[in-house]
DRENTORZA-704363 format. One record per atom (N, C-alpha, C): atom name; residue in one letter; x, y, z. Coordinates in steps of 0.2 Angstrom, whole numbers, m for minus. Atoms other than C-alpha are relative to their C-alpha. Layout:
(site CA, a, (X, Y, Z))
...
This chain:
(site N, x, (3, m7, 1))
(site CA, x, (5, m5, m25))
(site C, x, (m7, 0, 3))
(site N, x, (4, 1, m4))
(site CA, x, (m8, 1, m18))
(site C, x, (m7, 1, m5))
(site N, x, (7, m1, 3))
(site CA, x, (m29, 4, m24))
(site C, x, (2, 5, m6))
(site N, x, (1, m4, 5))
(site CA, x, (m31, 12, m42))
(site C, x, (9, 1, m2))
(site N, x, (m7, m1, 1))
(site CA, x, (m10, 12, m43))
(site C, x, (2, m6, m5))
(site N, x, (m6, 5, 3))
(site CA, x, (4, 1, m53))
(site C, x, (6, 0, 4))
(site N, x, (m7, 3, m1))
(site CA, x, (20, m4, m54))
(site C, x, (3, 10, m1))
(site N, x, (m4, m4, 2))
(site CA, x, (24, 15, m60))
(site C, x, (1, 7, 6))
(site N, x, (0, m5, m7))
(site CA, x, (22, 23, m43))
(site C, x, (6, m1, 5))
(site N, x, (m5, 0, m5))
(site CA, x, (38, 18, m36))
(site C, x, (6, 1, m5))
(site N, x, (m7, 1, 4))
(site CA, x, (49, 22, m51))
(site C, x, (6, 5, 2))
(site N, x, (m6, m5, m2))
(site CA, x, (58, 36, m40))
(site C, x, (5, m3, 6))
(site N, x, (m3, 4, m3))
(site CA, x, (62, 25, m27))
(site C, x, (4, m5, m1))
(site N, x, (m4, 5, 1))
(site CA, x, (68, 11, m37))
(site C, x, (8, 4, m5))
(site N, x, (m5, m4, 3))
(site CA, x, (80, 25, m46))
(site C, x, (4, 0, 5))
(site N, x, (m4, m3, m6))
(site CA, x, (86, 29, m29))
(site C, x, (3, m8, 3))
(site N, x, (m2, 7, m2))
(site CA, x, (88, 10, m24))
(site C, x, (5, m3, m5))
(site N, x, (m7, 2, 5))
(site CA, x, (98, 5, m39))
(site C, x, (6, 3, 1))
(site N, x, (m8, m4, 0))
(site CA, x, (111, 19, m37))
(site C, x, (4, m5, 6))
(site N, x, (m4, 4, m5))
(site CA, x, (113, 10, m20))
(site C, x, (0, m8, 2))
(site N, x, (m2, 9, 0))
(site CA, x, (115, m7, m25))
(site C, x, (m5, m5, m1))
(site N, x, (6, 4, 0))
(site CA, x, (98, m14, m23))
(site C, x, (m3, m2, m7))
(site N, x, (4, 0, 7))
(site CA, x, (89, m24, m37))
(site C, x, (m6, 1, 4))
(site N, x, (6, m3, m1))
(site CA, x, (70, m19, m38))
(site C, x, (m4, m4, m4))
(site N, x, (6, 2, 4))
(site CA, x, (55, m28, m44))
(site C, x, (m7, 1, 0))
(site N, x, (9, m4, m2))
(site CA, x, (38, m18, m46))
(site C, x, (m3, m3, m7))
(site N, x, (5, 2, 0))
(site CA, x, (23, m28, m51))
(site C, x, (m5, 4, m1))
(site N, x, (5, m3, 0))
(site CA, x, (6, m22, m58))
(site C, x, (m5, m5, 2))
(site N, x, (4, 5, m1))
(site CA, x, (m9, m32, m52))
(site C, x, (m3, m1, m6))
(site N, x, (4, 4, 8))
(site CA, x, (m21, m40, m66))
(site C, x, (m4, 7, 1))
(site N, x, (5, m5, 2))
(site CA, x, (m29, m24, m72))
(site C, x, (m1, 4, 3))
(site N, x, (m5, m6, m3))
(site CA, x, (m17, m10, m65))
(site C, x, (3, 2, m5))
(site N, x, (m7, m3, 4))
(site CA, x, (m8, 0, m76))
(site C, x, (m3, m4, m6))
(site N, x, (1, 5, 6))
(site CA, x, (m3, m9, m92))
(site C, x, (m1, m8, 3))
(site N, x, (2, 10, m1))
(site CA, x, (m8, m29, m82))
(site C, x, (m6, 0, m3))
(site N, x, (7, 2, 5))
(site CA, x, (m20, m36, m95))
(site C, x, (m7, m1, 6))
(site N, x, (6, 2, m2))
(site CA, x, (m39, m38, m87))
(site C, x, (0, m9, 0))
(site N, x, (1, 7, m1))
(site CA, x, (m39, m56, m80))
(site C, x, (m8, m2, 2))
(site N, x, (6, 0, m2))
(site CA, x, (m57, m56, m74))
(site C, x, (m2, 7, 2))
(site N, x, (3, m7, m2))
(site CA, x, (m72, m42, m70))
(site C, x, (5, 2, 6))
(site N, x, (m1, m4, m6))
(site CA, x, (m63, m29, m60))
(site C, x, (m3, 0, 7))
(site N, x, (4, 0, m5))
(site CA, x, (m77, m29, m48))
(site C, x, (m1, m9, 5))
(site N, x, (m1, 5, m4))
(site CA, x, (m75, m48, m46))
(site C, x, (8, m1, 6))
(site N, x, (m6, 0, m3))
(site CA, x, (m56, m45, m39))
(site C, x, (m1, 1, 9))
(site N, x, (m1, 0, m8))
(site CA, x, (m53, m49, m21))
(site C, x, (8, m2, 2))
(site N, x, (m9, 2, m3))
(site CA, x, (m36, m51, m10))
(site C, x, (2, m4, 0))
(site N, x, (m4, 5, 0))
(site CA, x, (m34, m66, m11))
(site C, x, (1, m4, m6))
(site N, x, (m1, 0, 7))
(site CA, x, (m37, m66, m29))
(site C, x, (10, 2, 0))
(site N, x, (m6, m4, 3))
(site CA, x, (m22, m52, m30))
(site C, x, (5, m4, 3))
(site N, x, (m5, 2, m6))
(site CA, x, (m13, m63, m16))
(site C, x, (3, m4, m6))
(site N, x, (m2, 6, 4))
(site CA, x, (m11, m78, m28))
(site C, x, (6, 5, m7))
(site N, x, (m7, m2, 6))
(site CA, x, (0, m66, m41))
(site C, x, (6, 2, 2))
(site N, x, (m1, m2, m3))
(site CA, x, (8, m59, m28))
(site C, x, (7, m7, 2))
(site N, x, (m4, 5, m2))
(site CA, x, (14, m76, m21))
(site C, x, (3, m4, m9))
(site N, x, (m4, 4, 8))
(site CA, x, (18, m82, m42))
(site C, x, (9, 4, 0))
(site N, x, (m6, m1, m1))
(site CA, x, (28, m68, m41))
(site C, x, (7, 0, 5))
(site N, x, (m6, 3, m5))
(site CA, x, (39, m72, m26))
(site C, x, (0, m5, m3))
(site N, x, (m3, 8, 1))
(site CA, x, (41, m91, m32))
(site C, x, (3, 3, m5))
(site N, x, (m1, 1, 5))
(site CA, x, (47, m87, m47))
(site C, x, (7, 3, m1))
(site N, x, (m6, m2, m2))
(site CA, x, (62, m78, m38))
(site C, x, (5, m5, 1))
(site N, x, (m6, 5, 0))
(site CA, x, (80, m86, m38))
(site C, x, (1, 0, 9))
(site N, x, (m1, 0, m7))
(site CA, x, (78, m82, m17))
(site C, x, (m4, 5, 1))
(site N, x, (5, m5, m1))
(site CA, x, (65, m73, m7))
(site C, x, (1, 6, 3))
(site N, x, (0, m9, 1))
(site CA, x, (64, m55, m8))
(site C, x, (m3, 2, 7))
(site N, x, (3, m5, m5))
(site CA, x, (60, m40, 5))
(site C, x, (m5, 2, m5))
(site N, x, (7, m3, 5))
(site CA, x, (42, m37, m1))
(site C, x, (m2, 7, 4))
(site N, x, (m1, m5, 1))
(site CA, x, (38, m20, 0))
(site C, x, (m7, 3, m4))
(site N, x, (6, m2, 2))
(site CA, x, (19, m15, 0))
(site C, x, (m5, 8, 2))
(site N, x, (3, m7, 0))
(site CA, x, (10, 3, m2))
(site C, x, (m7, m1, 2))
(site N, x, (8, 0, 0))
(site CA, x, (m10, 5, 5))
(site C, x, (m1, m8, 0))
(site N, x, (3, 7, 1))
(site CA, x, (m18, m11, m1))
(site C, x, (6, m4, m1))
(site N, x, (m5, 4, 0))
(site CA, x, (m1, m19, m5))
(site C, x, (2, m2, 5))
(site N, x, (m1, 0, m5))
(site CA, x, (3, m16, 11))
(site C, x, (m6, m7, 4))
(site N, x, (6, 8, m2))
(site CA, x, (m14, m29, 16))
(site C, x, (3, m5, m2))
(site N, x, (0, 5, 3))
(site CA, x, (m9, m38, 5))
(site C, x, (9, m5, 1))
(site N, x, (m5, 2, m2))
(site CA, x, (8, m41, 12))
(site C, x, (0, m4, 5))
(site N, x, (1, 2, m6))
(site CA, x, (1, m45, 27))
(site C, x, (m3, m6, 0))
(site N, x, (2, 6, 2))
(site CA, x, (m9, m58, 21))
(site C, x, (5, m4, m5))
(site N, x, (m8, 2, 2))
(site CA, x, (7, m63, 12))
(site C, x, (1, m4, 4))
(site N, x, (m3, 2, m6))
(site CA, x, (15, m67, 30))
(site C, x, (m6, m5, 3))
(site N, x, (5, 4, m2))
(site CA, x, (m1, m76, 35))
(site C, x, (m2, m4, m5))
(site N, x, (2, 6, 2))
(site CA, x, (m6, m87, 23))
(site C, x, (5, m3, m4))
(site N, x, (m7, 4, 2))
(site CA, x, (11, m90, 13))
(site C, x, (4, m2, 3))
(site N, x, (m7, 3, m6))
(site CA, x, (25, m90, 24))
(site C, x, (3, 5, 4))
(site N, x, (m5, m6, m4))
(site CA, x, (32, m79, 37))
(site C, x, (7, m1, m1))
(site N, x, (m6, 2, m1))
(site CA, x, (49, m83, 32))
(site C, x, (4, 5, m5))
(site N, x, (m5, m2, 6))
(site CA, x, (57, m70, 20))
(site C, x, (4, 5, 5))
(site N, x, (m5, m2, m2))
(site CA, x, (71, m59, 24))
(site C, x, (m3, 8, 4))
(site N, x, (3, m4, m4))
(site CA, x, (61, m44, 30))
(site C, x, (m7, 5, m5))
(site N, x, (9, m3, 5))
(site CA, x, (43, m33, 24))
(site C, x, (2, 7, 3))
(site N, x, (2, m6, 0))
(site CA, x, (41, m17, 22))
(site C, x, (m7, 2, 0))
(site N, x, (4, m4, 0))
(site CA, x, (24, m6, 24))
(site C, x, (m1, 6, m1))
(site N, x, (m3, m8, m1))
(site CA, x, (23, 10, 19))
(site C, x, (m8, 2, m2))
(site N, x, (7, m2, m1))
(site CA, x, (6, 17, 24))
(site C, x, (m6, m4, m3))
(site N, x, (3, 6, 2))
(site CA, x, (m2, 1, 23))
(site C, x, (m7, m1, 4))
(site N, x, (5, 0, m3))
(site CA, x, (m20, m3, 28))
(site C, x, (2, m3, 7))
(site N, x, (m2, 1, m7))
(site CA, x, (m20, m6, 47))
(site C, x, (m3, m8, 1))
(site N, x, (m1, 7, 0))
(site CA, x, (m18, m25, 54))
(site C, x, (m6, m2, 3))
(site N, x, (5, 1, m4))
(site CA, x, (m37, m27, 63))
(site C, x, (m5, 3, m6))
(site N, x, (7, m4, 0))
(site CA, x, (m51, m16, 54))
(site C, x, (1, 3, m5))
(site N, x, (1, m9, 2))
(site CA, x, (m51, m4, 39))
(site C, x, (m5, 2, 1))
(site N, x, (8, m6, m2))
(site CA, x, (m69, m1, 43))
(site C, x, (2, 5, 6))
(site N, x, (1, m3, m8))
(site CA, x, (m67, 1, 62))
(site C, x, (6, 6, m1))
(site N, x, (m7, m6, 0))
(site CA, x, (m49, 13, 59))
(site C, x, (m4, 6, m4))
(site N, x, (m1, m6, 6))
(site CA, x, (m54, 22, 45))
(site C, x, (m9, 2, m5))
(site N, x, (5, m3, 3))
(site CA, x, (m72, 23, 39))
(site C, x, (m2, 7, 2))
(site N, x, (1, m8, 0))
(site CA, x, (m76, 39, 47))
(site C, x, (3, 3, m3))
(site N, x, (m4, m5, 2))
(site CA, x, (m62, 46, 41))
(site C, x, (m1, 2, m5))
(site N, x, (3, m2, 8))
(site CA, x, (m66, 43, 23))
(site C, x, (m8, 3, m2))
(site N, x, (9, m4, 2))
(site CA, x, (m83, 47, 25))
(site C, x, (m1, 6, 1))
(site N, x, (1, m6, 1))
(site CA, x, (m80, 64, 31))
(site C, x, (4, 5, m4))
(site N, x, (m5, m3, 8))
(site CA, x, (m66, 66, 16))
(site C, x, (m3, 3, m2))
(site N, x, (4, 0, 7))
(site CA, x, (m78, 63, 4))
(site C, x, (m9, m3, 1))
(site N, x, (9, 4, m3))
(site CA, x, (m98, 58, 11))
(site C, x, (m2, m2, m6))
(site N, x, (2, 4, 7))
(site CA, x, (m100, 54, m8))
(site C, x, (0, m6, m1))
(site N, x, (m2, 6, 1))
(site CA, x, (m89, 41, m9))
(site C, x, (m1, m8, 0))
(site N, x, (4, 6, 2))
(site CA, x, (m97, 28, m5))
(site C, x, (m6, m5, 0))
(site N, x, (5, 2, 3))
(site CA, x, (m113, 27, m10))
(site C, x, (m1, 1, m7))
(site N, x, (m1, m2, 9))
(site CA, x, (m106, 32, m28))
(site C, x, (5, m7, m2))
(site N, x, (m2, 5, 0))
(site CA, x, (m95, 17, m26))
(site C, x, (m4, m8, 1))
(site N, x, (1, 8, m2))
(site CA, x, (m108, 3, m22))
(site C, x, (m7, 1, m5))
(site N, x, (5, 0, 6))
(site CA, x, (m119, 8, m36))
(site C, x, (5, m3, m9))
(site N, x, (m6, 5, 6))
(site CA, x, (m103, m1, m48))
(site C, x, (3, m3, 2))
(site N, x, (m5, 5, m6))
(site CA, x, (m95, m10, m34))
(site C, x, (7, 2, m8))
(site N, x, (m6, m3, 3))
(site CA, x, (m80, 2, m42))
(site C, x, (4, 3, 5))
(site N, x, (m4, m6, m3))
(site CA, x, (m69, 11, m31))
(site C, x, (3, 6, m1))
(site N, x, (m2, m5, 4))
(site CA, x, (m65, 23, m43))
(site C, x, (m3, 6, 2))
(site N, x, (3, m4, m2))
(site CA, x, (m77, 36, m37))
(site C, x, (5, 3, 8))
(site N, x, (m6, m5, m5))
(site CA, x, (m65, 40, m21))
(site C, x, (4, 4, m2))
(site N, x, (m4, m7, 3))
(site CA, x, (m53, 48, m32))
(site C, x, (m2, 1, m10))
(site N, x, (2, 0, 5))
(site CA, x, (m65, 51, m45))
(site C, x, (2, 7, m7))
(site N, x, (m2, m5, 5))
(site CA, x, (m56, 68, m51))
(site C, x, (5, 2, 3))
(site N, x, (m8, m2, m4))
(site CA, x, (m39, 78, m48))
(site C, x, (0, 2, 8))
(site N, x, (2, m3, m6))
(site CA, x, (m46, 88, m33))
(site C, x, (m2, m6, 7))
(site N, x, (m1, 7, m2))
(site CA, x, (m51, 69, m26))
(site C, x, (4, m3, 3))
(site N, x, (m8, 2, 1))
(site CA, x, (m36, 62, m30))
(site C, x, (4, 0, 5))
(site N, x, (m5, m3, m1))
(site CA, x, (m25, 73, m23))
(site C, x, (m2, 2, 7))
(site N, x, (1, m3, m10))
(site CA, x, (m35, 78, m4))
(site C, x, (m1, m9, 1))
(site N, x, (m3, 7, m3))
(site CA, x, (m33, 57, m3))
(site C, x, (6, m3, 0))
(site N, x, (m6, 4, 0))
(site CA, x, (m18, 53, m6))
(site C, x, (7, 4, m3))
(site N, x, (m7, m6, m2))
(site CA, x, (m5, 67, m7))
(site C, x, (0, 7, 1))
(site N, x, (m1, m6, m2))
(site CA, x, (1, 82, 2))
(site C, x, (0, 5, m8))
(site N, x, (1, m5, 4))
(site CA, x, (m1, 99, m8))
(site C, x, (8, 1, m4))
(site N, x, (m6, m1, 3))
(site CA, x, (19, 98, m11))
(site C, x, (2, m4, m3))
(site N, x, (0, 5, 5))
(site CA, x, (16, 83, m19))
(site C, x, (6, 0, m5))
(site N, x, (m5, m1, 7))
(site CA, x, (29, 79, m33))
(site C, x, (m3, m1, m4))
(site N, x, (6, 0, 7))
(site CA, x, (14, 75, m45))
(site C, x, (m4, 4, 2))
(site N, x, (6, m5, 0))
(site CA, x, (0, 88, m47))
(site C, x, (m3, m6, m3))
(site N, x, (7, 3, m1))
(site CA, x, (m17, 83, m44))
(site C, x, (m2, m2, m7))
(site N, x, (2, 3, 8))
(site CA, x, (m20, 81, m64))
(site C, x, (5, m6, m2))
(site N, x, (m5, 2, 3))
(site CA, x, (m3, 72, m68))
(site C, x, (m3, m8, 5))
(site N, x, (3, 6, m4))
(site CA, x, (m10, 58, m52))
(site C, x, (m6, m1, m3))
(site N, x, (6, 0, 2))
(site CA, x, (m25, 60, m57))
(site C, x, (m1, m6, m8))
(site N, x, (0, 3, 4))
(site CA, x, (m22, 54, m74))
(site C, x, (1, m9, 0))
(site N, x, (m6, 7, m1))
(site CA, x, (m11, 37, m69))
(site C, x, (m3, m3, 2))
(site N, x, (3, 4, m3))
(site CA, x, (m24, 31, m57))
(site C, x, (m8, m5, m4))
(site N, x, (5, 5, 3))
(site CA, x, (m37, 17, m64))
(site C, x, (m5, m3, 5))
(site N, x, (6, 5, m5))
(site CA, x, (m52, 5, m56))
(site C, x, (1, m4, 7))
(site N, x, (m4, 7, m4))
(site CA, x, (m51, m6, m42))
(site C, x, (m7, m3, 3))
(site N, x, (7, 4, m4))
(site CA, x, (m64, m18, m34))
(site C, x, (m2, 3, 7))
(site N, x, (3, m1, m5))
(site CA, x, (m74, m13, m20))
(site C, x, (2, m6, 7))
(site N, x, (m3, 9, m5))
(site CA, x, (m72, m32, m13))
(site C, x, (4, 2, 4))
(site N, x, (m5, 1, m2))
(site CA, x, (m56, m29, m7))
(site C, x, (0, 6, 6))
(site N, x, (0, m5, m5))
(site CA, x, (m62, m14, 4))
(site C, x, (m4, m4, 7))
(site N, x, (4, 6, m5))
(site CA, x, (m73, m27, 15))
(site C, x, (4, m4, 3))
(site N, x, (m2, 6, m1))
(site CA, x, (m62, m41, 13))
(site C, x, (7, 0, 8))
(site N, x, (m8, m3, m5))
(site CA, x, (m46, m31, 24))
(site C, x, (m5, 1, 8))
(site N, x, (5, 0, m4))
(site CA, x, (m61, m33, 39))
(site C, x, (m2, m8, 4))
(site N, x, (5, 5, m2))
(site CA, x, (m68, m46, 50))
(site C, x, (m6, m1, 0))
(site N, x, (m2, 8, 0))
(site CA, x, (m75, m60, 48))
(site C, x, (3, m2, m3))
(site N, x, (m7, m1, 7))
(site CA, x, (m64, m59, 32))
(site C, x, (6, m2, 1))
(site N, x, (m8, m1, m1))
(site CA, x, (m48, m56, 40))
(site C, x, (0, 1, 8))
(site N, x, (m3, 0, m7))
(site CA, x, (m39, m58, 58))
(site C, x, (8, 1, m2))
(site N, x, (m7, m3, m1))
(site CA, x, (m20, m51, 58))
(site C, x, (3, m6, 5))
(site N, x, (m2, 6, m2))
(site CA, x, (m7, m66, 61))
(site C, x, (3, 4, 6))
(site N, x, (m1, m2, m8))
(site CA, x, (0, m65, 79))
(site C, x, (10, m4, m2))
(site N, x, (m9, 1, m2))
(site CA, x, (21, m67, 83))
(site C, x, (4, m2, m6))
(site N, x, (m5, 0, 7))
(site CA, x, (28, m63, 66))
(site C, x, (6, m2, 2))
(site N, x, (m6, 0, m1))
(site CA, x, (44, m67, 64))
(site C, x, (4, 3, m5))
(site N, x, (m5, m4, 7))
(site CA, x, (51, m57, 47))
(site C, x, (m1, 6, 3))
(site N, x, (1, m4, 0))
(site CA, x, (55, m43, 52))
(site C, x, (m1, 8, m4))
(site N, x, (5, m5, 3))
(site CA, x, (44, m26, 49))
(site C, x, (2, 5, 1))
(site N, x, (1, m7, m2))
(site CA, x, (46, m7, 46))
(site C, x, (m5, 3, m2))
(site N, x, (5, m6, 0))
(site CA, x, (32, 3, 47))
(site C, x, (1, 6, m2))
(site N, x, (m1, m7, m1))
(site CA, x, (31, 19, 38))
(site C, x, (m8, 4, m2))
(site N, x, (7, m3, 1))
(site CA, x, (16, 31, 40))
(site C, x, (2, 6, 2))
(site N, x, (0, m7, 2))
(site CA, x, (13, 49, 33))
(site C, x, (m4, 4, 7))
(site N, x, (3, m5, m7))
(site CA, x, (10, 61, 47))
(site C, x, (m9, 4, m2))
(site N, x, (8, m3, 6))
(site CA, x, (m4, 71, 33))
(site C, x, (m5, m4, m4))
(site N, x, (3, 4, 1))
(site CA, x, (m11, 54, 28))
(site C, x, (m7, 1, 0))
(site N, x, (6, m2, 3))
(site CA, x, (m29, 59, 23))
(site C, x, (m4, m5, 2))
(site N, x, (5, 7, 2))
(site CA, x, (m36, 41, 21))
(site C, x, (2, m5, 7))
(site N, x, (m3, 3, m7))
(site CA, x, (m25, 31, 36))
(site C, x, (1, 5, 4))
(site N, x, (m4, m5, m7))
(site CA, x, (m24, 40, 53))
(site C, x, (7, m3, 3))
(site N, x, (m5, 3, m2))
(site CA, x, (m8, 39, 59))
(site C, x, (0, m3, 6))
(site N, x, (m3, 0, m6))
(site CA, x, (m11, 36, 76))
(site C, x, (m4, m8, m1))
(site N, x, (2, 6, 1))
(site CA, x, (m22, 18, 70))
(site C, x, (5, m4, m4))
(site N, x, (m5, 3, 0))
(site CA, x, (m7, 15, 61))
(site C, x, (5, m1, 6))
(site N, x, (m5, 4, m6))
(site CA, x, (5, 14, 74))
(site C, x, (m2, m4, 7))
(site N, x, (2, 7, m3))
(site CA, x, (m6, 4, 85))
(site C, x, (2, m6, m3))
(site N, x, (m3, 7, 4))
(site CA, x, (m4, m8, 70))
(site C, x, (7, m3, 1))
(site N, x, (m5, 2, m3))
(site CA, x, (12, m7, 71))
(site C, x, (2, m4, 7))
(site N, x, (1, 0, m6))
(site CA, x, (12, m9, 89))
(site C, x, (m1, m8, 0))
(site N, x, (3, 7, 1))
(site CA, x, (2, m25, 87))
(site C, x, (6, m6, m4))
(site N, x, (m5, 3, 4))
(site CA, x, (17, m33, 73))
(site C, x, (5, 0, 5))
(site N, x, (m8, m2, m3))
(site CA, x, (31, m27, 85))
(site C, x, (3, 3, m5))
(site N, x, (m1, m3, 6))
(site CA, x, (35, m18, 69))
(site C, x, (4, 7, 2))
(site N, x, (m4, m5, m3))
(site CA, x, (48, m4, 70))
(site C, x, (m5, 5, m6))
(site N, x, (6, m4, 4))
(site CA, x, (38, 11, 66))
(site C, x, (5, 10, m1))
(site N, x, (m4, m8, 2))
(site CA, x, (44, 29, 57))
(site C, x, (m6, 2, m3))
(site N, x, (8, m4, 4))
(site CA, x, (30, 43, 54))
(site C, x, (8, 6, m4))
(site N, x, (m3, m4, 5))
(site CA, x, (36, 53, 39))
(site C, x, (m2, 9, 1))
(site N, x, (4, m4, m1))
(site CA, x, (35, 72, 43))
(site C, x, (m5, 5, m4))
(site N, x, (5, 0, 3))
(site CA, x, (20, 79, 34))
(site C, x, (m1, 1, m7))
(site N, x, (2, 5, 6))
(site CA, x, (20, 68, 21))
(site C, x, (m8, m2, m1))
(site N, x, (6, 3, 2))
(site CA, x, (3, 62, 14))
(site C, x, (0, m8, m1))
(site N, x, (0, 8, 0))
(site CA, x, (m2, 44, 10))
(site C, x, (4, m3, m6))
(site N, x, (m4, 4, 6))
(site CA, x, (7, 40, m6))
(site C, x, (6, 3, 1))
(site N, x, (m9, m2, m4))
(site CA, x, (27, 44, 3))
(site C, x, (6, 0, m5))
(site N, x, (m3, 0, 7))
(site CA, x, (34, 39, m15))
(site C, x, (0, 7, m3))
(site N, x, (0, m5, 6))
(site CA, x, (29, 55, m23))
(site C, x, (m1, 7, 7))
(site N, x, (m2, m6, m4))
(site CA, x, (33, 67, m7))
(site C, x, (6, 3, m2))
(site N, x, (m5, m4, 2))
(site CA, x, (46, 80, m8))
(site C, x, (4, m3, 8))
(site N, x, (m3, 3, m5))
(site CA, x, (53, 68, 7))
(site C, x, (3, m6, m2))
(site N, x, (2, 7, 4))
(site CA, x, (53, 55, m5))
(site C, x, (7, m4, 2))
(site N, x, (m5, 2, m2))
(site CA, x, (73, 52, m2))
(site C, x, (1, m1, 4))
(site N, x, (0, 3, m7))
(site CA, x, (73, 51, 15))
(site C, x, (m2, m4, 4))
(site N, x, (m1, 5, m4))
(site CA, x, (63, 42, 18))
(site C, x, (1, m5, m5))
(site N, x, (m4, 7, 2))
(site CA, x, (70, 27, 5))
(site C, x, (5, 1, 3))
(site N, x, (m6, m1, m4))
(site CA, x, (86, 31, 14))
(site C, x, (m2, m2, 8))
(site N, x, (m1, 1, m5))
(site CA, x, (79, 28, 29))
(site C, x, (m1, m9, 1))
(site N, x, (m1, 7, 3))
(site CA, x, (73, 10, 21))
(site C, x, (8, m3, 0))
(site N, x, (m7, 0, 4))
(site CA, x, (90, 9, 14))
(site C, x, (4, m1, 8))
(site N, x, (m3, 1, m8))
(site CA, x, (97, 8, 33))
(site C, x, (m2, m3, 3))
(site N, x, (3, 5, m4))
(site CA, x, (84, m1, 40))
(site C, x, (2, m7, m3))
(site N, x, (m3, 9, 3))
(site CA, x, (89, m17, 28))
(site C, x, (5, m2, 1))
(site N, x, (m6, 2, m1))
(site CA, x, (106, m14, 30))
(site C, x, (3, m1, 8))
(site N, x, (0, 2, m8))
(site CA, x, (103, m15, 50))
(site C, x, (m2, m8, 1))
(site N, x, (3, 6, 1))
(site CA, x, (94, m30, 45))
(site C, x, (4, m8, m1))
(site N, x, (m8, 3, 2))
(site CA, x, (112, m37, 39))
(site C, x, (m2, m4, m6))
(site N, x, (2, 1, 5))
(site CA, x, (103, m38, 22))
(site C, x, (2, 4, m6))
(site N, x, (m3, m4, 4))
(site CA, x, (111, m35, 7))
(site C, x, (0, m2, m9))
């Protein structure tokens, strides 16, 4: 999942993936959702969350198609890089971009929201980006959202600042000639990721890339939401994954 999210942001797509056969396993990170506070929040870094990340893959009876949102999406990436590139395929679904979030996206958020982050480095919080419904909701989903800006609003919690550097060089460099194979999906009305610095990324991975159409950045909770897991849902099965 991705910044300020849980495990309960994908509960519509794991309904939609059970019907068609697939099991599902959605994770909160340490002080997401209901995951107990394991250290200060603002101490949390990626490679902090990586390590629960990789407990949960080991702890599988075979390894899984991992399948990360925003920051999951980094962290997935970082997954392929420092654990193994060897699982049966990764999904992204409007995932931090594979080089830079400053260099891609800092303008972007700063003309969002010009507050946000000189309100965030006085708590080294990131909670201040979607510090209210109106926030919330012009980051991270379109107007025809299936949750109103209050109902998201509510559900969303803290997240470290750290982790917004760390997805940056001299931090991080993006691994070269993957071999699990990738689908990229990125929201046409994406707020926070520009689409056309994602499909560079993609680009970069060889990553088969699908833009959703004007969808926002959280693609679970769009009124497109079935089509595109359907379109998941055929990409794995083209995968000859089952």
């Amino acid at each position: 999942h991705g910044m300020w999210h849980g495990a309960w942001c994908w509960h519509l797509w794991r309904e939609l993936f059970a019907e068609w056969g697939w099991e599902t396993i959605a994770h909160s990170l340490p002080g997401h959702a209901n995951s107990p506070v394991q250290r200060p929040l603002a101490a949390c870094t990626l490679d902090y969350y990586l390590s629960f990340l990789k407990a949960e893959v080991e702890r599988l009876p075979r390894k899984p198609v991992l399948m990360g949102h925003s920051m999951g999406g980094a962290l997935t990436q970082w997954y392929l890089k420092y654990v193994g590139d060897d699982l049966p395929a990764a999904v992204l679904v409007a995932p931090w971009t594979s080089h830079s979030m400053f260099k891609d996206n800092l303008v972007r958020v700063f003309k969002l929201d010009p507050l946000c982050y000189p309100l965030m480095m006085l708590t080294w919080d990131a909670r201040p980006m979607v510090r209210n419904p109106y926030r919330a909701a012009r980051a991270l989903i379109s107007p025809q959202a299936l949750y109103s800006p209050q109902d998201l609003h509510a559900r969303l919690g803290s997240e470290s600042v750290l982790v917004l550097y760390q997805h940056n060089p001299p931090f991080w460099s993006p691994p070269a000639n993957l071999t699990t194979p990738l689908l990229w999906l990125a929201g046409e009305k994406d707020a926070v990721i520009g689409e056309a610095a994602q499909r560079r990324s993609a680009q970069y991975y060889g990553a088969e890339y699908v833009v959703v159409e004007g969808a926002g950045h959280n693609l679970m909770m769009e009124p497109s939401y079935q089509e595109t897991a359907q379109t998941i849902h055929n990409w794995l099965l083209k995968q000859g994954i089952e």
